[in-house]
N, CA, C and O of each residue as an XYZ file, in Angstrom:
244
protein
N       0.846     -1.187      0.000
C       0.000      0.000      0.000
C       0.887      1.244      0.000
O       1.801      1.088      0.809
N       0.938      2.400     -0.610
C       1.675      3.520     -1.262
C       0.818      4.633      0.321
O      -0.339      4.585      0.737
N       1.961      5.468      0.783
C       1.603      6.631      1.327
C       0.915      7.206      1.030
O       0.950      7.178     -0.200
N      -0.042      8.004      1.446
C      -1.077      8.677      1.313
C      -0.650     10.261      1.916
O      -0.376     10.249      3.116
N      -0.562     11.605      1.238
C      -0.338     12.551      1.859
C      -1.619     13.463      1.925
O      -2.247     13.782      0.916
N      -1.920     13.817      3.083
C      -3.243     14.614      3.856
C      -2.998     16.312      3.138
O      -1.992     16.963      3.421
N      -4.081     16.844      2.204
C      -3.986     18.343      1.964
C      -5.226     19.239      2.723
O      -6.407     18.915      2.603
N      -4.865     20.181      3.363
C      -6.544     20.296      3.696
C      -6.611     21.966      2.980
O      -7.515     22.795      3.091
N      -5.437     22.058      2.309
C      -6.280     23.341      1.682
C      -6.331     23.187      0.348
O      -5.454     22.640     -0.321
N      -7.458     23.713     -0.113
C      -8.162     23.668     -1.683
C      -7.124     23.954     -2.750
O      -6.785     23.330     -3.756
N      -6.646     25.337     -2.096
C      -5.618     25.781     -3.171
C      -4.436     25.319     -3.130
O      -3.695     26.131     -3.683
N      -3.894     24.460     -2.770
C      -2.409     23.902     -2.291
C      -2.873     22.497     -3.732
O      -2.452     22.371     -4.882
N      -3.943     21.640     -2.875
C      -4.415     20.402     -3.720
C      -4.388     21.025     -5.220
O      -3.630     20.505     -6.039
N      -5.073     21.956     -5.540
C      -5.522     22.086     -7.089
C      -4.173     22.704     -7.466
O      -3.884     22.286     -8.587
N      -3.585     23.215     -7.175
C      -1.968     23.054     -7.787
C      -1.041     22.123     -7.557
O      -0.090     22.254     -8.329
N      -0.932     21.244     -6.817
C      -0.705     20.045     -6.884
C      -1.157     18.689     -8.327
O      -0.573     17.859     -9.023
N      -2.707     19.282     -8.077
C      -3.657     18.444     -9.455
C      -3.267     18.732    -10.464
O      -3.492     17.907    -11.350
N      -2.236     20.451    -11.004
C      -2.617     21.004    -11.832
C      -0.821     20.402    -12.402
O      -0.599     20.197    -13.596
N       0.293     20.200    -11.292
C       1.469     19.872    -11.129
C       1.491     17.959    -11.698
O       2.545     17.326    -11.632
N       0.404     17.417    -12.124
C       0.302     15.952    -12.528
C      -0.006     15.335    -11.425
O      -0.504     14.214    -11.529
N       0.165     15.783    -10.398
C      -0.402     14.756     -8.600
C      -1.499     14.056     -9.073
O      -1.911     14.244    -10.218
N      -2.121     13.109     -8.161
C      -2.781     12.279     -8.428
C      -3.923     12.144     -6.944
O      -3.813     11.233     -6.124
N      -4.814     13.078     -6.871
C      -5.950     12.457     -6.011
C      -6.384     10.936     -5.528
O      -7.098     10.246     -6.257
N      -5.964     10.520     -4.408
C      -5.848      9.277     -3.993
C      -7.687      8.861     -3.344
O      -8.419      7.903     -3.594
N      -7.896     10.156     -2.408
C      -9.219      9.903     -1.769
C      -9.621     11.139     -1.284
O      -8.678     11.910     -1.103
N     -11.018     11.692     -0.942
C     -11.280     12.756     -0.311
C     -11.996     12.056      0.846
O     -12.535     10.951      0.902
N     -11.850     12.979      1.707
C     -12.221     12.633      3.140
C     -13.028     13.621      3.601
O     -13.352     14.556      2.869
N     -13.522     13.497      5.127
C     -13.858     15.001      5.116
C     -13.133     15.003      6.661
O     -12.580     14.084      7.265
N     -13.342     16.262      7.000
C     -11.908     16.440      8.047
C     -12.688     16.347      9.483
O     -13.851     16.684      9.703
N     -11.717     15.790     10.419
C     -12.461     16.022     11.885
C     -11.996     16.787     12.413
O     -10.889     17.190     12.056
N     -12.595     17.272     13.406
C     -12.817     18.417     14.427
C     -12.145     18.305     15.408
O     -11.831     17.116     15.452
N     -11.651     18.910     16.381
C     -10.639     18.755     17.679
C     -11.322     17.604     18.641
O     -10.938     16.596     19.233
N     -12.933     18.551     18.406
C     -13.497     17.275     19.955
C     -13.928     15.944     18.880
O     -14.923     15.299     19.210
N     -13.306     15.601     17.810
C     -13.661     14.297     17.583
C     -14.238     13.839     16.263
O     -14.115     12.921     15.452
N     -15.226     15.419     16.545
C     -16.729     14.827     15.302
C     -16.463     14.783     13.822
O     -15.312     15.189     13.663
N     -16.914     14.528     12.875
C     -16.278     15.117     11.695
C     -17.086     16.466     11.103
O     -18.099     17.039     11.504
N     -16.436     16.646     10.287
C     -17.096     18.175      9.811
C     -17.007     17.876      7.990
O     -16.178     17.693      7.099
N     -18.553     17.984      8.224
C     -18.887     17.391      6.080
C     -19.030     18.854      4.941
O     -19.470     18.990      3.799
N     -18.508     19.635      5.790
C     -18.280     20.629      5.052
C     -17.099     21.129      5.133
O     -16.931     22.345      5.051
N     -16.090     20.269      5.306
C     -14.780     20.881      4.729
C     -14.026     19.544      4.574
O     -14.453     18.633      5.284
N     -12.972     19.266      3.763
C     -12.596     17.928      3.350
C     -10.939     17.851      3.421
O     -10.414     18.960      3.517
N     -10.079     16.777      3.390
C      -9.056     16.312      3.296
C      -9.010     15.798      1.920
O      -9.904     15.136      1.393
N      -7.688     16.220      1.274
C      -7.590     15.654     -0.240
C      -6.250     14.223      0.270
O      -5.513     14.236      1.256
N      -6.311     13.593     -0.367
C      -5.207     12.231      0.017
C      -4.889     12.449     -1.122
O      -5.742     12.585     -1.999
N      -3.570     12.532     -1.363
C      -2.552     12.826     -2.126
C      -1.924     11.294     -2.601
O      -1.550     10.754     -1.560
N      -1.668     10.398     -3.762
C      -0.744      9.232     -3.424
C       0.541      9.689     -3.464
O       0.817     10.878     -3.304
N       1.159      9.034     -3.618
C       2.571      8.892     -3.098
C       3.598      8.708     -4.891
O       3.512      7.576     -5.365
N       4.371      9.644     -5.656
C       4.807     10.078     -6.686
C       5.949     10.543     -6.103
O       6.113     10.983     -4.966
N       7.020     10.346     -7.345
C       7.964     10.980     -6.668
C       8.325     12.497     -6.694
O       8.444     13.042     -7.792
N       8.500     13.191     -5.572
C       8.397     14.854     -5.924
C       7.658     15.303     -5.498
O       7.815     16.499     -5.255
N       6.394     14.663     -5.133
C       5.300     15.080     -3.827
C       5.392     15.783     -3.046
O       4.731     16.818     -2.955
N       6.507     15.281     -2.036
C       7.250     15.708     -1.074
C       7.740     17.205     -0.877
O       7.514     18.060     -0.021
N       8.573     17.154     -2.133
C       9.535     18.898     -2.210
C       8.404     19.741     -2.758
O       8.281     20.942     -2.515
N       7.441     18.900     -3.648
C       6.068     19.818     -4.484
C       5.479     20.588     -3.310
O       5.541     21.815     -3.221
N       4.778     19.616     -2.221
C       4.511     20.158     -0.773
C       4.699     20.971     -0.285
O       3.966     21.960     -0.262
N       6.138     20.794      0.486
C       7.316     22.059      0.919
C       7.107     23.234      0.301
O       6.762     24.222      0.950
N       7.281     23.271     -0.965
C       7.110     24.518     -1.738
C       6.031     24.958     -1.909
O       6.147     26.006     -2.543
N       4.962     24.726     -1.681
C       3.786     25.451     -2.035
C       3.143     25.940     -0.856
O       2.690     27.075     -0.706
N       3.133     24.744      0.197
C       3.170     25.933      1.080
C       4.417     26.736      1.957
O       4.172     27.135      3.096
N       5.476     26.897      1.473
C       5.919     28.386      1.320
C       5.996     29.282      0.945
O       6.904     30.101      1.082
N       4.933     29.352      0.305
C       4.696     30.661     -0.969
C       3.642     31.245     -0.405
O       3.117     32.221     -0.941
C-alpha cells in the first residue's frame, strides 16, 4: 500500500492536481473534539515521486 499525503487546503491540492499529482481519496476532516465536519474535506494525495519537495514549496509561498 503507497503513502497517502493529507492536503486540507483547496488551493495547495488544485496546484498540486494542476502539477500531474494524483488524487488518492477525499475525506472530510475532523474536528478537535472528535466529530467530523462534512463541510470541509481532506484531499489524500498518493505517493509520486516529488510530492514531497512539491509540498514544501507550495506551502511556502
Amino acid at each position: 500500500m503507497s503513502k497517502l499525503y493529507p492536503i486540507y487546503k483547496p488551493s495547495i491540492a488544485h496546484q498540486l492536481l494542476q502539477m500531474g499529482y494524483v488524487i488518492k481519496d477525499v475525506k472530510p476532516q475532523k474536528q478537535e473534539n472528535g466529530t467530523t465536519d462534512y463541510s470541509r474535506c481532506v484531499f489524500m494525495f498518493e505517493e509520486k515521486q516529488g510530492i514531497e519537495y512539491a509540498i514544501k514549496a507550495l506551502i511556502k509561498k
